[in-house]
VEXDO-35918 format. One record per residue: residue number from 1; residue in one letter; z, x, y negated of N, C-alpha, C in turn. Coordinates in steps of 0.2 Angstrom, whole numbers, plus 2048, in hexadecimal, padded with zeros to 3 digits. Example, Ala and Ser with C-alpha at 12.3 -4.5 7.8 and 13.67 -1.06 7.14 Angstrom:
{seq=1; type=A; nzz=827; nxx=842; nyy=81C; cazz=827; caxx=83E; cayy=816; czz=827; cxx=842; cyy=810}
{seq=2; type=S; nzz=823; nxx=840; nyy=80B; cazz=824; caxx=844; cayy=805; czz=827; cxx=840; cyy=800}
END
This chain:
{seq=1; type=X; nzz=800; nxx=804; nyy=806; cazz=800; caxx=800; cayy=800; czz=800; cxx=804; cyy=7FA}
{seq=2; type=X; nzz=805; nxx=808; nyy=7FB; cazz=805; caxx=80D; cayy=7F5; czz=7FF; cxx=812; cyy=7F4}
{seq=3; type=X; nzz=7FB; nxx=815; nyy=7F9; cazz=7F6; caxx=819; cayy=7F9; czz=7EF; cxx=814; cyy=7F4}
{seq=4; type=X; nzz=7F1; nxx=80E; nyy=7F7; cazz=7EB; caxx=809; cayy=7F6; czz=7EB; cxx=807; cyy=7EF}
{seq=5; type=X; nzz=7F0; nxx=806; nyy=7EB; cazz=7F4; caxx=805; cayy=7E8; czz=7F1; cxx=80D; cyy=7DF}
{seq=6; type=X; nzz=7F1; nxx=813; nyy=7E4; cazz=7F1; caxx=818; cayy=7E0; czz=7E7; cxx=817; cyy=7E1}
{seq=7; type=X; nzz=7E6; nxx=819; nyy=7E4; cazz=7DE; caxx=819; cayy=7E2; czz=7DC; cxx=813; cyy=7DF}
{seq=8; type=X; nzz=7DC; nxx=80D; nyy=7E0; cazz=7DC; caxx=80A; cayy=7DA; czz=7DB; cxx=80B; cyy=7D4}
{seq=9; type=X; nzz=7E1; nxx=80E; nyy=7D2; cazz=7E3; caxx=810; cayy=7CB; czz=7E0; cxx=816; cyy=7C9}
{seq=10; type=X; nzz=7DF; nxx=81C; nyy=7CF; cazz=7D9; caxx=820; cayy=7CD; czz=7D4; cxx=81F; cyy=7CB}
{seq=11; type=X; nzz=7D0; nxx=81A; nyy=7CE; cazz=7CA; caxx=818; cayy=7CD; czz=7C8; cxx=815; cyy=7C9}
{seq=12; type=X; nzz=7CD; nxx=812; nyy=7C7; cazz=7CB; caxx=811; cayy=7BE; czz=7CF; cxx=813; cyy=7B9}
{seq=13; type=X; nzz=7D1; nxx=817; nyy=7BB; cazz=7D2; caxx=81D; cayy=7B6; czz=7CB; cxx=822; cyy=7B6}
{seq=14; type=X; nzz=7C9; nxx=824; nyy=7BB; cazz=7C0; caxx=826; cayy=7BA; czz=7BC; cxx=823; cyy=7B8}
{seq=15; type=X; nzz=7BD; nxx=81C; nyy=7B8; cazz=7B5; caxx=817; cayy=7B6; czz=7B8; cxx=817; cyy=7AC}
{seq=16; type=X; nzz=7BB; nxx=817; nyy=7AB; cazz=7C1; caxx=817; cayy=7A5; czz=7BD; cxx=81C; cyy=7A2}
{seq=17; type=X; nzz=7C0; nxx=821; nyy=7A3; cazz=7BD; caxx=828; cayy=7A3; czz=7B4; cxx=829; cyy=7A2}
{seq=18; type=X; nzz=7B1; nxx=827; nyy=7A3; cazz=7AA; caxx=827; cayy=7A8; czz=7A7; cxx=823; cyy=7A3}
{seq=19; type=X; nzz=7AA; nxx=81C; nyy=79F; cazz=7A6; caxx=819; cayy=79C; czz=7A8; cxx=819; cyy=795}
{seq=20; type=X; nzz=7AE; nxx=81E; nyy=794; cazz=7AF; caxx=823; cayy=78E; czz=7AA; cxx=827; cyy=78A}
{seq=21; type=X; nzz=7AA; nxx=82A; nyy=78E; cazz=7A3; caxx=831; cayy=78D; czz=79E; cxx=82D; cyy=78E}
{seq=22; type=X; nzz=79C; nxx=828; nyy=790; cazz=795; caxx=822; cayy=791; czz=794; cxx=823; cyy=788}
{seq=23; type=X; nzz=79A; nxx=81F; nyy=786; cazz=79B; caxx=81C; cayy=781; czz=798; cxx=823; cyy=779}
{seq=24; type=X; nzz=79C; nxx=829; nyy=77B; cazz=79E; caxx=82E; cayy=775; czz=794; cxx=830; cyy=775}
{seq=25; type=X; nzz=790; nxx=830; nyy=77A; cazz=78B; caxx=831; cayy=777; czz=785; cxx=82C; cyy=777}
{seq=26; type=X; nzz=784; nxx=82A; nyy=772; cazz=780; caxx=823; cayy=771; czz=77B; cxx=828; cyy=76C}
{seq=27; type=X; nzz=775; nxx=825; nyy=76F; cazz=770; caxx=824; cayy=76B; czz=76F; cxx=824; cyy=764}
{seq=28; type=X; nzz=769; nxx=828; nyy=761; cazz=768; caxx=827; cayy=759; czz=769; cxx=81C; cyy=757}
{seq=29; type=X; nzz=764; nxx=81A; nyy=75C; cazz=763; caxx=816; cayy=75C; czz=76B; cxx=810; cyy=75B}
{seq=30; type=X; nzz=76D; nxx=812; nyy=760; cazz=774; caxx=80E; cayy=763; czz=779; cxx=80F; cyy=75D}
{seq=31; type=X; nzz=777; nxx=817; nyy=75A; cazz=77E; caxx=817; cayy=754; czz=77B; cxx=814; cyy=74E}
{seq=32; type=X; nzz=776; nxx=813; nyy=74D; cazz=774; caxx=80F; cayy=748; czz=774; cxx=808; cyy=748}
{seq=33; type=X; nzz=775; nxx=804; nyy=74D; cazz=778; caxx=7FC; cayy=74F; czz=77D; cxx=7FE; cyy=74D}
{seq=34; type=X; nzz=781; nxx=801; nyy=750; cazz=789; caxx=802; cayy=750; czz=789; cxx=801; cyy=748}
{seq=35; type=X; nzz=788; nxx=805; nyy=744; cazz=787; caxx=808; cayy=73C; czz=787; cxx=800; cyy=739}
{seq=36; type=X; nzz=77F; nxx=7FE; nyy=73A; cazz=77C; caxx=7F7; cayy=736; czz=782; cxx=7F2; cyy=73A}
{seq=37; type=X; nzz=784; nxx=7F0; nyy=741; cazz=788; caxx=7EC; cayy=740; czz=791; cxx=7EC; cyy=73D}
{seq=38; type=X; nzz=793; nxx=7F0; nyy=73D; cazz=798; caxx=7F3; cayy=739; czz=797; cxx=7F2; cyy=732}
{seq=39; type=X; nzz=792; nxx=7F3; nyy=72F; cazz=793; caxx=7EF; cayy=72A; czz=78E; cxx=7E9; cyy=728}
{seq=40; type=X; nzz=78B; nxx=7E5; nyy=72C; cazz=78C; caxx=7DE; cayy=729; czz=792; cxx=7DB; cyy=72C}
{seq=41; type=X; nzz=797; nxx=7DC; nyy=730; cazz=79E; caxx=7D9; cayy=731; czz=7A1; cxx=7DA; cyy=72C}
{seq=42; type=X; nzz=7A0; nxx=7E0; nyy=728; cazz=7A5; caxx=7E3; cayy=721; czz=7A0; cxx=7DC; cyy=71C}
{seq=43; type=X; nzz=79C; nxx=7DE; nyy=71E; cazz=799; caxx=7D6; cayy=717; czz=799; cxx=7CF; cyy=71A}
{seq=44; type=X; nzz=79E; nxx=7CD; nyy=720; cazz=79F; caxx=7C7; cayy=721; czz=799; cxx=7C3; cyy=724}
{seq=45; type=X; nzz=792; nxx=7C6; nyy=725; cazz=78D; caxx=7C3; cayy=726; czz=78B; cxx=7C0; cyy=72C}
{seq=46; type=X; nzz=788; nxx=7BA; nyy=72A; cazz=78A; caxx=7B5; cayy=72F; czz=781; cxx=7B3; cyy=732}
{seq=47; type=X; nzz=77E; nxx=7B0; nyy=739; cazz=778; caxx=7AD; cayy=73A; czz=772; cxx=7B0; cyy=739}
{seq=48; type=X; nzz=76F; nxx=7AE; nyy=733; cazz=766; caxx=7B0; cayy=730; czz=76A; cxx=7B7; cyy=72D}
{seq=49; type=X; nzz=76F; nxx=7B5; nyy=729; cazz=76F; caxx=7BB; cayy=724; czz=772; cxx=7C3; cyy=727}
{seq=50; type=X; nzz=774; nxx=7C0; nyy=72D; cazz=778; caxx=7C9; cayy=730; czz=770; cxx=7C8; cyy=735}
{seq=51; type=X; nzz=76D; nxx=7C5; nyy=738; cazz=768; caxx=7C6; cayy=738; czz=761; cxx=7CB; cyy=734}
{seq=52; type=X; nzz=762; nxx=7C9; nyy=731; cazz=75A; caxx=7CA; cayy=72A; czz=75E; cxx=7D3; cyy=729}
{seq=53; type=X; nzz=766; nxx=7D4; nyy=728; cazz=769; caxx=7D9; cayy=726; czz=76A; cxx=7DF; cyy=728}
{seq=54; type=X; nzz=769; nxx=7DA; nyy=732; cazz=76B; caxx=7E1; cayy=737; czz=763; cxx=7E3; cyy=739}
{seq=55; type=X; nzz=75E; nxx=7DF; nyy=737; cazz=757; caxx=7E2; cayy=739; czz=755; cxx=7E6; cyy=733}
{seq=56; type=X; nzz=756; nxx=7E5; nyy=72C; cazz=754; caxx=7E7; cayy=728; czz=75A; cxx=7EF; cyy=727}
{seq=57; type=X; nzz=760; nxx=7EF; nyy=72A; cazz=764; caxx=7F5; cayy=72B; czz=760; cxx=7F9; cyy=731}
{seq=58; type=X; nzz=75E; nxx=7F7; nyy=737; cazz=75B; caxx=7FB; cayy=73B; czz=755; cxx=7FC; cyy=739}
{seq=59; type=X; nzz=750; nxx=7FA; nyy=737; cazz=74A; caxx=7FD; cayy=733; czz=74A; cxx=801; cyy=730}
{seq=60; type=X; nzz=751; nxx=800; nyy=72B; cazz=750; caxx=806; cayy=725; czz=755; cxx=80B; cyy=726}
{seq=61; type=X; nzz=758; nxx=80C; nyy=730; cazz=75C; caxx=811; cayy=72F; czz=75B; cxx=818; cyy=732}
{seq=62; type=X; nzz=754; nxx=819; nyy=732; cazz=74F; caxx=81F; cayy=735; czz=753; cxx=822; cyy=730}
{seq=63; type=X; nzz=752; nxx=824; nyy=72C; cazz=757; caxx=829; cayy=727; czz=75E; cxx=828; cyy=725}
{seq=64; type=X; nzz=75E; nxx=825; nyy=71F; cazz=767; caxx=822; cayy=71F; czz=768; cxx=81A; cyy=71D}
{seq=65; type=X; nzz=76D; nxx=816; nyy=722; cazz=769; caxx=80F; cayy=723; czz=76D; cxx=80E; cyy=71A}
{seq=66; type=X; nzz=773; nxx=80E; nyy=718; cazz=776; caxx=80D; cayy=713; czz=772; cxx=80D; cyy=70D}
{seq=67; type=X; nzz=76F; nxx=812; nyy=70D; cazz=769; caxx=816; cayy=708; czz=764; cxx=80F; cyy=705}
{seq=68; type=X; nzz=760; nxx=80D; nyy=709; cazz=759; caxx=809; cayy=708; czz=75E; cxx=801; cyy=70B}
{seq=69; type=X; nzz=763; nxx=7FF; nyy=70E; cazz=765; caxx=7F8; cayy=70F; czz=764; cxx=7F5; cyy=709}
{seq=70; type=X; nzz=765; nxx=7EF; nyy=70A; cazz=768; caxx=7E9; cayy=704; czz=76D; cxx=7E8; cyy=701}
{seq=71; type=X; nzz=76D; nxx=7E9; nyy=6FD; cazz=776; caxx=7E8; cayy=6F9; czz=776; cxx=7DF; cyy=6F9}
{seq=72; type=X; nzz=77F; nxx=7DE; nyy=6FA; cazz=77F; caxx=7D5; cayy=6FD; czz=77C; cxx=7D2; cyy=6F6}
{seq=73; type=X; nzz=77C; nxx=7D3; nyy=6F0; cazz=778; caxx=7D0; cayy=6EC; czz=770; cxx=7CF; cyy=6EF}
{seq=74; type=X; nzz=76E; nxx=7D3; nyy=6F0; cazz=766; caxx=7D4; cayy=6F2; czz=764; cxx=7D1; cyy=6F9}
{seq=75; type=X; nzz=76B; nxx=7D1; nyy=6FD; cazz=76A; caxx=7CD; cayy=702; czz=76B; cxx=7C4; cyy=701}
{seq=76; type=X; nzz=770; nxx=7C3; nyy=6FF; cazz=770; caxx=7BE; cayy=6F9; czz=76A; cxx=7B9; cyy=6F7}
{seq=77; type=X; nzz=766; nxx=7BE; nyy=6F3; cazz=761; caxx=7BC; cayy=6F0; czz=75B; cxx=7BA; cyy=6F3}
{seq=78; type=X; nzz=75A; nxx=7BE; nyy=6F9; cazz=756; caxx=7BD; cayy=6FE; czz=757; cxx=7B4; cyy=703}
{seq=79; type=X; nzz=75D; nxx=7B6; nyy=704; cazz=75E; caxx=7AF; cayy=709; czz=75F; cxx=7A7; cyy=706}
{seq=80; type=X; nzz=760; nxx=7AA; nyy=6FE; cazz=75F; caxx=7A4; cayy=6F9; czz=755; cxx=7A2; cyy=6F8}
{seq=81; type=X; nzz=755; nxx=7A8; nyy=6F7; cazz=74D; caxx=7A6; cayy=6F7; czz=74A; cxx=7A4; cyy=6FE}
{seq=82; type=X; nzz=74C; nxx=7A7; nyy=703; cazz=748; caxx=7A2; cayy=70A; czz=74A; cxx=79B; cyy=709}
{seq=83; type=X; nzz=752; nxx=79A; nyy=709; cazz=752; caxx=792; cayy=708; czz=74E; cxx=78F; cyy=702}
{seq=84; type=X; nzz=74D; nxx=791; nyy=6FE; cazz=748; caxx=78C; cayy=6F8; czz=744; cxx=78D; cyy=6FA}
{seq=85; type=X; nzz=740; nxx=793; nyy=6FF; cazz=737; caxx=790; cayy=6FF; czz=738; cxx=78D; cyy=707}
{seq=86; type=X; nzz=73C; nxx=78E; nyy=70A; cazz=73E; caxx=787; cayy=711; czz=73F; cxx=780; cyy=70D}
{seq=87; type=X; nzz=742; nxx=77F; nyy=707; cazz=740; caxx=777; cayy=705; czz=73D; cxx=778; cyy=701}
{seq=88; type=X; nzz=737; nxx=77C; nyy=701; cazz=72F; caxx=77A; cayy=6FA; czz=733; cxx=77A; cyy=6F4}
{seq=89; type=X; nzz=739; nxx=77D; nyy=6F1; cazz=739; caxx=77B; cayy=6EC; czz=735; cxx=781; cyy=6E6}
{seq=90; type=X; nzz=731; nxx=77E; nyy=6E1; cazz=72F; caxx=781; cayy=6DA; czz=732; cxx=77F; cyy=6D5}
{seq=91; type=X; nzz=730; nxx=783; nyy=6CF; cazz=731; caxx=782; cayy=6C7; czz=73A; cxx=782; cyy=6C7}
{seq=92; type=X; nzz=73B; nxx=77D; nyy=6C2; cazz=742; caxx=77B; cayy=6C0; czz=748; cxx=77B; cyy=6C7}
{seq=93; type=X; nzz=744; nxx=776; nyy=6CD; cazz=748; caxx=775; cayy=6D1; czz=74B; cxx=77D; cyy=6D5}
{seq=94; type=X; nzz=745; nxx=781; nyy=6D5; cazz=747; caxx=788; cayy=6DA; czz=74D; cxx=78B; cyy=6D6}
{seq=95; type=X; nzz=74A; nxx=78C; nyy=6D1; cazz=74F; caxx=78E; cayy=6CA; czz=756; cxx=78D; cyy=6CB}
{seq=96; type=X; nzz=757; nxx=786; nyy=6CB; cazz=75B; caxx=782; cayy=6CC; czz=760; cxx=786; cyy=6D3}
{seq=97; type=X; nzz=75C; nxx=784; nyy=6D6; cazz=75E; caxx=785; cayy=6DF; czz=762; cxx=78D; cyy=6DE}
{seq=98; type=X; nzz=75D; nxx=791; nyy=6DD; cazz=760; caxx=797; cayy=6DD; czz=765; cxx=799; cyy=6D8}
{seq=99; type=X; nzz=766; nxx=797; nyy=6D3; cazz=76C; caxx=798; cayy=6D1; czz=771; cxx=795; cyy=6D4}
{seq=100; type=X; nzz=772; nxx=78F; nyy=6D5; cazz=776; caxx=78B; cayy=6DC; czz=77A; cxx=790; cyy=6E0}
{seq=101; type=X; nzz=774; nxx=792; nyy=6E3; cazz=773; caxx=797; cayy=6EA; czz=778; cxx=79F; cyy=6E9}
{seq=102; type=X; nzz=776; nxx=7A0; nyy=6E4; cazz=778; caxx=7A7; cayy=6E1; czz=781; cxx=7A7; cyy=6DF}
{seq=103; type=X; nzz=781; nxx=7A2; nyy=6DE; cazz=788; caxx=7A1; cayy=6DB; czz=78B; cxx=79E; cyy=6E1}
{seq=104; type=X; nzz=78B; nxx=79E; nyy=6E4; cazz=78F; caxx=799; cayy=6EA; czz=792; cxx=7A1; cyy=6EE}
{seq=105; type=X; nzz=792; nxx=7A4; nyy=6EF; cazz=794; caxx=7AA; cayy=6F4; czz=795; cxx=7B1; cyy=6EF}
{seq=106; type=X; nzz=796; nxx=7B0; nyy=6E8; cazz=796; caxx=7B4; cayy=6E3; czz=79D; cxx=7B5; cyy=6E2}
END
């Protein structure tokens, strides 16, 4: 019982181990998710918008992803303007909308 008992506990103490060092070298690619998803959590980004954020942070993270991302204003602005041209809206009405829009999470 007690032998059965010890290898057990060694054996995952090795897979422990084993999926540690898996872990410490990840890919340019893999650190870069890690990176972009790290912070749209920090910017609370929720659905389209951590969407639109984490593809537009892995695209621009061949260099340095920080660098060329969207600041939450400019992301902001972007997902304000999909919804006014998702309802057709023009002139006074979009105007409208988007200042709406802009002010709501400001």
């Amino acid at each position: 019982m007690k032998i059965t008992f010890l290898v057990t506990l060694l054996s995952g103490v090795f897979l422990m181990a084993s999926a540690n060092a898996a872990e410490k070298t990840l890919t340019p690619q893999q650190q870069r998710m890690t990176t972009c998803n790290q912070q749209a959590t920090a910017q609370t980004l929720k659905g389209d918008a951590r969407k639109t954020y984490m593809s537009d942070c892995l695209k621009n993270g061949a260099s340095k992803p920080q660098e060329k991302s969207l600041t939450p204003q400019q992301q902001r602005m972007r997902e304000c303007n999909v919804q006014a041209t998702e309802q057709s809206l023009k002139g006074d009405d979009r105007n409208k909308f988007m200042s709406g829009c802009l002010k709501k999470k400001a």
